[in-house]
N, C-alpha and C positions, 0 to 999 in steps of 0.2 A: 320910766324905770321905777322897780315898787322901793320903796324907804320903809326905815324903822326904827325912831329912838329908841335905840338899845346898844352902848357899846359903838359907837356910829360908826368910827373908824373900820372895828373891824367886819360889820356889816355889809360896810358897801363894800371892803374885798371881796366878801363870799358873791355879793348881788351884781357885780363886776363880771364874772365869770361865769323857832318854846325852837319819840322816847318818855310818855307821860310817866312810866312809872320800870324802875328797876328791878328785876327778876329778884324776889323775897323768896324764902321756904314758907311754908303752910303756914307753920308758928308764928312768923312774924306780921304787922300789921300790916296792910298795902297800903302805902298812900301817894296819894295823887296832887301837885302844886297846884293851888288853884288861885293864890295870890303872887305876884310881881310889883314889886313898890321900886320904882328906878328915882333915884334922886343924883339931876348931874347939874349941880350949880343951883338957879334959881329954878331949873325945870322940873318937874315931877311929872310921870307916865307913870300911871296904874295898868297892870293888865288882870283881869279877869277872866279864868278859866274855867268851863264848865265839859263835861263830857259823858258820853253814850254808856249805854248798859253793855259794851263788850273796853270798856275802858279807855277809847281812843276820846283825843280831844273832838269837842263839838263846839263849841263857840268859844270866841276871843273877843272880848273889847280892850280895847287900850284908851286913856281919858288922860289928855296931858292939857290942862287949861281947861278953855272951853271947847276943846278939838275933840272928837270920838271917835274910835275908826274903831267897823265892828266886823268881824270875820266868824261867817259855819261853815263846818266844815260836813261834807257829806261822802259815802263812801259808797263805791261799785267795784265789786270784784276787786280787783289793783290798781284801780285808779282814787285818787282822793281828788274832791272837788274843793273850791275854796272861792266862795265868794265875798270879795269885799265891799263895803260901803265907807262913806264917809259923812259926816254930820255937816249940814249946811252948803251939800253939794249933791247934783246928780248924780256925777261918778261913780262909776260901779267898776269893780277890775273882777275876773274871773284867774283861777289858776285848775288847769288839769293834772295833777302831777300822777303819775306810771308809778311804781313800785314793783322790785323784784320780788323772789322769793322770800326771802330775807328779808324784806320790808325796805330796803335802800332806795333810793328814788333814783331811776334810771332818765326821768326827762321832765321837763315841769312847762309847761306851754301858757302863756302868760298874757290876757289881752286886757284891753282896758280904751275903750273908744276905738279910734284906728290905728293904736299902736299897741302893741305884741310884741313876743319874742320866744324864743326857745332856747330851753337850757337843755343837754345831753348828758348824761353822766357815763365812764366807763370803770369797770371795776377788775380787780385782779382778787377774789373771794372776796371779804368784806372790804379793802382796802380802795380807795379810790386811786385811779390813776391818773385821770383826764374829765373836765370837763368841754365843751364847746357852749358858746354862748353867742346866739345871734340875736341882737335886735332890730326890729323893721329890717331895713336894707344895709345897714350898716355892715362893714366890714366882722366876721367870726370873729370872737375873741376866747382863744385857746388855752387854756390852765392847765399844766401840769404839776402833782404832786406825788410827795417822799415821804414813806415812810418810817419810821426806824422803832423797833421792837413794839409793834404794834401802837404806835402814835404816828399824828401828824406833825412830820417835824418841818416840813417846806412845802410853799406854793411858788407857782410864778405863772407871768401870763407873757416871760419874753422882755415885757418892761418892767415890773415891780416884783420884785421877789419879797417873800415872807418869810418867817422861823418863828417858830412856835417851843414853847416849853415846858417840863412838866413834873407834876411831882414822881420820881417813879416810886416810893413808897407807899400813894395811895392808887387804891384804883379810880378810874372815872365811875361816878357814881349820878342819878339825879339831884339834882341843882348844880351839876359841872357844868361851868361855864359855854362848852358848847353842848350841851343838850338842853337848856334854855335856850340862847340860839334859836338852835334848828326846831324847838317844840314850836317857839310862838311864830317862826317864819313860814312855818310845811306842814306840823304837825305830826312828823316823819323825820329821817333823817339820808345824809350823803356824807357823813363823817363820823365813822364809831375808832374811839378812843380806848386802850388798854386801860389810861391812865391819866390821872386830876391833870386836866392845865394851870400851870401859873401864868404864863404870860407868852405874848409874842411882840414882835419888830415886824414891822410895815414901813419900809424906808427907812429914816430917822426917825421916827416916830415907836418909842417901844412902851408898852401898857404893862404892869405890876398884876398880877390876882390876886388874892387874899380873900380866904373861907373864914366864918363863921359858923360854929355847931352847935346844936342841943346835946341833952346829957343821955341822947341816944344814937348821938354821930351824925345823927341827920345835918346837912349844909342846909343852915338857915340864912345866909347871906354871903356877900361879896362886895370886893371893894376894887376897883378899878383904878389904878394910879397911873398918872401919864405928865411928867414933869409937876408944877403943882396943881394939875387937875386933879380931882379923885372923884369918883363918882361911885353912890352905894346902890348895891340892891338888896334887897329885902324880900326873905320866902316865906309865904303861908301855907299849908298843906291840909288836906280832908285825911285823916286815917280813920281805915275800918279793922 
């Protein structure tokens, strides 16, 4: 199954079951994240983002130690390709992920030596409703999620239910905590939010948000609090 220091917890919910850039007017600058500085404890994950002249990400590296894991991404019609590598190993994992109109990732088909798997996505307009999650042979594992004024406010797969929280006075913006997420996992997304998250609950376990700005609103960072863990991240960005 694919992993990703970032937020672990709530990572391997969404992987259970990085939107490069935010629609500006003309006037304002476009920018594009191209740095991710994750500090959780002693660890530190760099990611490095670079990408194509129609603005879609093209390559990922992530460098946590002496580990590398380096991700391009390539595009066909509505499919995005995603191949991974990894440093100090043959390993190679592929991902096919499908895309609707809208850009939402309707399936993501996942191999990596002889294990695989298939994820589904169903939507009600932008809103997700359902995913289905098969690995190898393994028994479906079915997620359903709840909406409310255009946020994700619950998941559940039957055993672990989730809740989710949110600012409603900001909107979701880039560097909101799920469109990092889903940029450095797809490079795409399967959850568009009205509105900023602060935080969710995953069993007992409940995570804090907390944004940092520049003196143009831009979300320069985030803090992750989870009893006395906290974990930072830190945003750098290209504007043109």
């Amino acid at each position: 199954m694919k992993k990703l220091l970032f937020f672990s917890a709530f990572l391997l919910l969404f992987l259970i079951f990085e939107l490069s850039c935010s629609k500006k007017n003309a006037a304002t600058p476009t920018c594009q994240l191209i740095t991710i500085m994750d500090v959780n404890g002693s660890t530190t994950t760099t990611f490095n983002i670079t990408y194509n002249n129609e603005g879609k990400i093209s390559t990922l590296q992530s460098v946590s130690g002496t580990n590398t894991t380096s991700k391009v991404f390539t595009y066909l019609g509505d499919v995005i390709f995603i191949t991974t590598t990894y440093s100090g190993s043959s390993t190679q994992s592929t991902d096919s992920i499908l895309v609707n109109s809208a850009g939402l990732i309707t399936s993501d088909q996942y191999r990596s030596g002889t294990d695989q798997s298939l994820t589904t996505y169903t939507y009600s307009g932008s809103q997700l409703l359902k995913s289905i999650y098969q690995y190898d042979s393994n028994p479906a594992v079915t997620t359903t999620y709840t909406f409310t004024n255009g946020d994700l406010t619950s998941s559940t797969d039957g055993t672990t239910t989730s809740t989710y929280t949110y600012n409603t006075s900001k909107a979701s913006e880039q560097g909101d905590y799920f469109q990092i997420v889903q940029l450095i996992q797809y490079g795409a997304s399967f959850v568009i939010n009205a509105h900023q998250i602060i935080g969710y609950q995953v069993g007992s376990t409940i995570e804090n948000i907390n944004y940092t700005y520049d003196n143009t609103g831009k979300i320069t960072g985030l803090t992750g609090t989870t009893g006395a863990n906290i974990e930072t991240i830190t945003l750098q960005y290209n504007c043109n």
